[in-house]
Backbone as a chain_set.jsonl record, in Angstrom:
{"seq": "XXXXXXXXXXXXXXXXXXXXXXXXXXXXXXXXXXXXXXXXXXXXXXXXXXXXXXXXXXXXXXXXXXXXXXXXXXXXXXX", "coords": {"N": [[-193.835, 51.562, -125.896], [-194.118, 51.708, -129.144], [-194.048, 54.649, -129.073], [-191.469, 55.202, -128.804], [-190.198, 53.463, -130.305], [-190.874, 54.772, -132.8], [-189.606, 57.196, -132.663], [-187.16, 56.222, -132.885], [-186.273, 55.225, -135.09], [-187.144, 57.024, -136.455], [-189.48, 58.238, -137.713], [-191.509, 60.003, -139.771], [-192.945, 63.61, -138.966], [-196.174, 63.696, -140.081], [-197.129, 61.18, -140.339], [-199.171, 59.329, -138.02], [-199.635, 57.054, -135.331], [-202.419, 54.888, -134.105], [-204.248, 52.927, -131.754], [-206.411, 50.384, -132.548], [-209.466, 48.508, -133.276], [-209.251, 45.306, -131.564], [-206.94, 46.004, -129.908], [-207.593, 48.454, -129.414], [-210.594, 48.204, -127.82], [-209.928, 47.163, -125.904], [-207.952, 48.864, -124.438], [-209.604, 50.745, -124.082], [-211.385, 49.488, -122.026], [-209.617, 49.108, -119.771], [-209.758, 51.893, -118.567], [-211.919, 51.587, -117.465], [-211.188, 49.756, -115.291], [-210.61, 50.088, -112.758], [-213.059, 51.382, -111.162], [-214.527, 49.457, -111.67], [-213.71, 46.977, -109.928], [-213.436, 48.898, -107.533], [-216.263, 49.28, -107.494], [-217.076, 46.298, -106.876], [-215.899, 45.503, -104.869], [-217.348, 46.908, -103.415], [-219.768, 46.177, -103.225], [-219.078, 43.459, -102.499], [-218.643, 43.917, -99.719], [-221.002, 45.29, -98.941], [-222.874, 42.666, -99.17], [-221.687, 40.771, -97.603], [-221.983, 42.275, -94.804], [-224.898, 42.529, -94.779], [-224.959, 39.165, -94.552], [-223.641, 39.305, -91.919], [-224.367, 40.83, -90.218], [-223.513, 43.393, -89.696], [-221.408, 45.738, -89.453], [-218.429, 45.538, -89.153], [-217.287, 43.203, -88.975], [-217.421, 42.703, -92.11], [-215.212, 44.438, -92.633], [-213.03, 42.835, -91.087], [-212.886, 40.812, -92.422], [-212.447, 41.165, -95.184], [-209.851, 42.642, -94.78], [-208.213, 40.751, -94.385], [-207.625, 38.915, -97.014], [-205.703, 39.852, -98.726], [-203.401, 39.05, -97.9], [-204.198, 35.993, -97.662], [-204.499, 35.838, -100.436], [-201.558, 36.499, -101.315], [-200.477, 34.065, -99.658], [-201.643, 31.965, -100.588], [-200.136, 31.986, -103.556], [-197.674, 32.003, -103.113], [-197.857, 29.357, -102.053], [-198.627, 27.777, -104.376], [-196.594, 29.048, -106.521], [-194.056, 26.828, -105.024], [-195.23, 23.978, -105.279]], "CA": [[-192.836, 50.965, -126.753], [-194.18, 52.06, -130.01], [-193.843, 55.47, -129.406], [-189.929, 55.265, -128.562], [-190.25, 52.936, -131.659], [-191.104, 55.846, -133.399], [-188.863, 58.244, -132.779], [-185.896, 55.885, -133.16], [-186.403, 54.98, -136.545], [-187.411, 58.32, -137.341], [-190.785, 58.661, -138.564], [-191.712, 61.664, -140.013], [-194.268, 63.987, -138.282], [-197.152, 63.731, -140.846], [-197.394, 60.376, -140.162], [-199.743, 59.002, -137.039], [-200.396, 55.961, -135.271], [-203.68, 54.517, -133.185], [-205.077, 51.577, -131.704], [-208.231, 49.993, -133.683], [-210.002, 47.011, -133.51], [-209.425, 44.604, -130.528], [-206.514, 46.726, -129.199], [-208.403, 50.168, -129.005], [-211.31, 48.012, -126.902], [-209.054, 46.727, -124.308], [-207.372, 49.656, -123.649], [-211.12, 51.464, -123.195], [-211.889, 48.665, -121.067], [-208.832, 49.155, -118.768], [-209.732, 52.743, -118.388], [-213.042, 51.596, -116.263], [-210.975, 48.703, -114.314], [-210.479, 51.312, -111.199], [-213.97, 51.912, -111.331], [-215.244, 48.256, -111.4], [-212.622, 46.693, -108.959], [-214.344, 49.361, -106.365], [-217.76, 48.281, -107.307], [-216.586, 44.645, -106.945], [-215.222, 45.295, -103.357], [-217.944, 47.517, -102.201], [-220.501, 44.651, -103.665], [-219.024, 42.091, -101.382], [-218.447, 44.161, -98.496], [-222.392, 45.209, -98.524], [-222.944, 41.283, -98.829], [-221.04, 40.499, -96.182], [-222.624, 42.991, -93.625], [-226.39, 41.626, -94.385], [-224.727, 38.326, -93.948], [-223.059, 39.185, -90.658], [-225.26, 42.025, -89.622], [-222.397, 43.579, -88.879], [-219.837, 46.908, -90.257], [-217.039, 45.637, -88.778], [-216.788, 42.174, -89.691], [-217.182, 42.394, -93.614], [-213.946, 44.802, -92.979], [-211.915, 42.251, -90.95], [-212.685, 39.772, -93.449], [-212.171, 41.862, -96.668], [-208.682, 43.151, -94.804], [-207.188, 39.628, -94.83], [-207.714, 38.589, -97.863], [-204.75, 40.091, -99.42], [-202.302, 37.896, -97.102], [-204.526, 34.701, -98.083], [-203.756, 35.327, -101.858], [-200.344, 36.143, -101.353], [-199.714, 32.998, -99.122], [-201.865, 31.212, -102.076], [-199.272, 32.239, -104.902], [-196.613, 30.972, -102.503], [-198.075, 27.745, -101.983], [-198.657, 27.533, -105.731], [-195.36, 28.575, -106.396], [-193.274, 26.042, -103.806], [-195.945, 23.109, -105.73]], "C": [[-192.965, 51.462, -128.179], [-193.845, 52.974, -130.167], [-191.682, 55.905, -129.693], [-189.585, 54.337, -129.571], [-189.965, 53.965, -133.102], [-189.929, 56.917, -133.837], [-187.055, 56.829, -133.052], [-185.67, 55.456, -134.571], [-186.613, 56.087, -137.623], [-188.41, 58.581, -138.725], [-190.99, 59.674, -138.587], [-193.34, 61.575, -139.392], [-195.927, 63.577, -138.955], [-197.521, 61.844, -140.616], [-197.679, 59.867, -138.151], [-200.235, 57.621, -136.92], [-201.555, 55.866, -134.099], [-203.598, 53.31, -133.098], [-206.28, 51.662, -132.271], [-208.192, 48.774, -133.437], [-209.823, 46.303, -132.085], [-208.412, 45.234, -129.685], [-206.807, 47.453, -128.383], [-209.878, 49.339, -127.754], [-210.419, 47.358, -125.711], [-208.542, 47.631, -123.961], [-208.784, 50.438, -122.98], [-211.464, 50.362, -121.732], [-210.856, 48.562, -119.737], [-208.864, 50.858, -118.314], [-210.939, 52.929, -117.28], [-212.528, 50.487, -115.174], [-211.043, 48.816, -113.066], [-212.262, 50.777, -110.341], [-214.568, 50.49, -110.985], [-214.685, 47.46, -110.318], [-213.2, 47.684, -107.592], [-215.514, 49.006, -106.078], [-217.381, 47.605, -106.698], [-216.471, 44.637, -105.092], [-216.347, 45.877, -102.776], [-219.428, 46.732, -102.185], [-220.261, 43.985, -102.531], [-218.673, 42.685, -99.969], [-220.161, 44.045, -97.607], [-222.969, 43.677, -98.522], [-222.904, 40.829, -98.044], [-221.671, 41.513, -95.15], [-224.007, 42.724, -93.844], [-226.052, 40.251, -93.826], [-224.182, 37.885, -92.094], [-224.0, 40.107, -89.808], [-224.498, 42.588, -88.848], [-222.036, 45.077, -89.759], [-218.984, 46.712, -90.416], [-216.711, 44.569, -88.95], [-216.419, 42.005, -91.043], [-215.172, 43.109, -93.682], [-212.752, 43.836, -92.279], [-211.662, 41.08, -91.81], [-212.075, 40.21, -94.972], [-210.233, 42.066, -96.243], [-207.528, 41.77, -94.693], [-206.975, 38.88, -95.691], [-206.545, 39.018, -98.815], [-203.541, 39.589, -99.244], [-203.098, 36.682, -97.051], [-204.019, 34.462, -99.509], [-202.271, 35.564, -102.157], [-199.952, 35.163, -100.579], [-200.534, 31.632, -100.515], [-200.778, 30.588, -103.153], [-197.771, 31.412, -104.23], [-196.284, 29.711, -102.35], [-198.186, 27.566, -103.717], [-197.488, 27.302, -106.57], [-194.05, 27.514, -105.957], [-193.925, 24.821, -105.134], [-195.279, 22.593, -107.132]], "O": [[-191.857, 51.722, -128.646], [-193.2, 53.08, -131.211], [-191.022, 56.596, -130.469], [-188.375, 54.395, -129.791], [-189.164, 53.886, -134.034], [-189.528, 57.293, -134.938], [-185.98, 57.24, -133.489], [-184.504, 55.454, -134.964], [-186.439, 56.176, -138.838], [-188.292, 58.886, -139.912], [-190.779, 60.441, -137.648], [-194.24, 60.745, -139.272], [-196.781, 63.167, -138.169], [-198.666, 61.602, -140.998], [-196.838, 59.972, -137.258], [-200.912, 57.009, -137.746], [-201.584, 56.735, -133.227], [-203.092, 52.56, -133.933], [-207.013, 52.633, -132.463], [-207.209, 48.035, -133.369], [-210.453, 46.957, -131.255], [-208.754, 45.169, -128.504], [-206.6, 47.468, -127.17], [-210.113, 50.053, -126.779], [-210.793, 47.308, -124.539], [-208.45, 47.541, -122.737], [-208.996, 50.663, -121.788], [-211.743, 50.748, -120.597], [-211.258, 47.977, -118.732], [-207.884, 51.169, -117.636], [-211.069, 53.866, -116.493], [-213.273, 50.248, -114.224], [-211.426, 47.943, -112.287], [-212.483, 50.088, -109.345], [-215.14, 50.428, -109.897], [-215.617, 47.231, -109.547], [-213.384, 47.037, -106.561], [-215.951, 48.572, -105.012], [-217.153, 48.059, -105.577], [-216.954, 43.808, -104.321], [-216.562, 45.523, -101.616], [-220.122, 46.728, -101.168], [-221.093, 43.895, -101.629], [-218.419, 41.878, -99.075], [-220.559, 43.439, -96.613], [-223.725, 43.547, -97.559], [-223.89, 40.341, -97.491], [-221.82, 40.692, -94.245], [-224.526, 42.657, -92.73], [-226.619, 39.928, -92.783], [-224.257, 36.877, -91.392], [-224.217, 39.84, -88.626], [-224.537, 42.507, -87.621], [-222.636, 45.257, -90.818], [-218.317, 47.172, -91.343], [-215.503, 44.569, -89.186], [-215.411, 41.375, -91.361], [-214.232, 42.652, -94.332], [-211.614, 43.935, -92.739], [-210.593, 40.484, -91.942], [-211.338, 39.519, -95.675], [-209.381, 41.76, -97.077], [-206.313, 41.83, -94.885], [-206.143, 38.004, -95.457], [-206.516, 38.346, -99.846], [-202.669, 39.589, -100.113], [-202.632, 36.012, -96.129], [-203.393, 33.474, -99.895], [-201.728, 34.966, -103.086], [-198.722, 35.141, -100.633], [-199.954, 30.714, -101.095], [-200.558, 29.43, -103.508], [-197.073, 30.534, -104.739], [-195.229, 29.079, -102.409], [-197.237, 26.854, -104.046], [-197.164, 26.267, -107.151], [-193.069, 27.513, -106.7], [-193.123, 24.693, -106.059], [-195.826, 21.704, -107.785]]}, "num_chains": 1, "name": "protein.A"}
């Protein structure tokens, strides 16, 4: 948005903007989210297979979990 900000108002070239301060760390911090969000999953998968002593359970449990929180948001929603 800023940048198309930019150009519609017609800032001259010599002039540059940045994020700083609490901006500029949230965007760094959404640049490792990928990255932790895999941890995170491959964390509770290895969890789940000492708990089950299993391979193949942590994955049928991990693979329904994405149709529990979308019937969640539904029920939340409807409420």
């Amino acid at each position: 948005r800023i940048d198309a900000l930019k150009e519609k108002i017609g800032m001259p070239a010599t002039i540059s903007t940045t994020f700083s301060g609490t901006a500029k760390t949230f965007q760094d911090s959404l640049a490792n989210q990928g990255l932790l969000i895999a941890g995170a999953i491959l964390t509770i998968y290895i969890v789940l297979g000492i708990l089950y002593e299993s391979f193949i359970h942590p994955l049928t449990i991990l693979t329904g979990l994405p149709s529990a929180v979308l019937g969640a948001l539904v029920a939340l929603r409807l409420a």
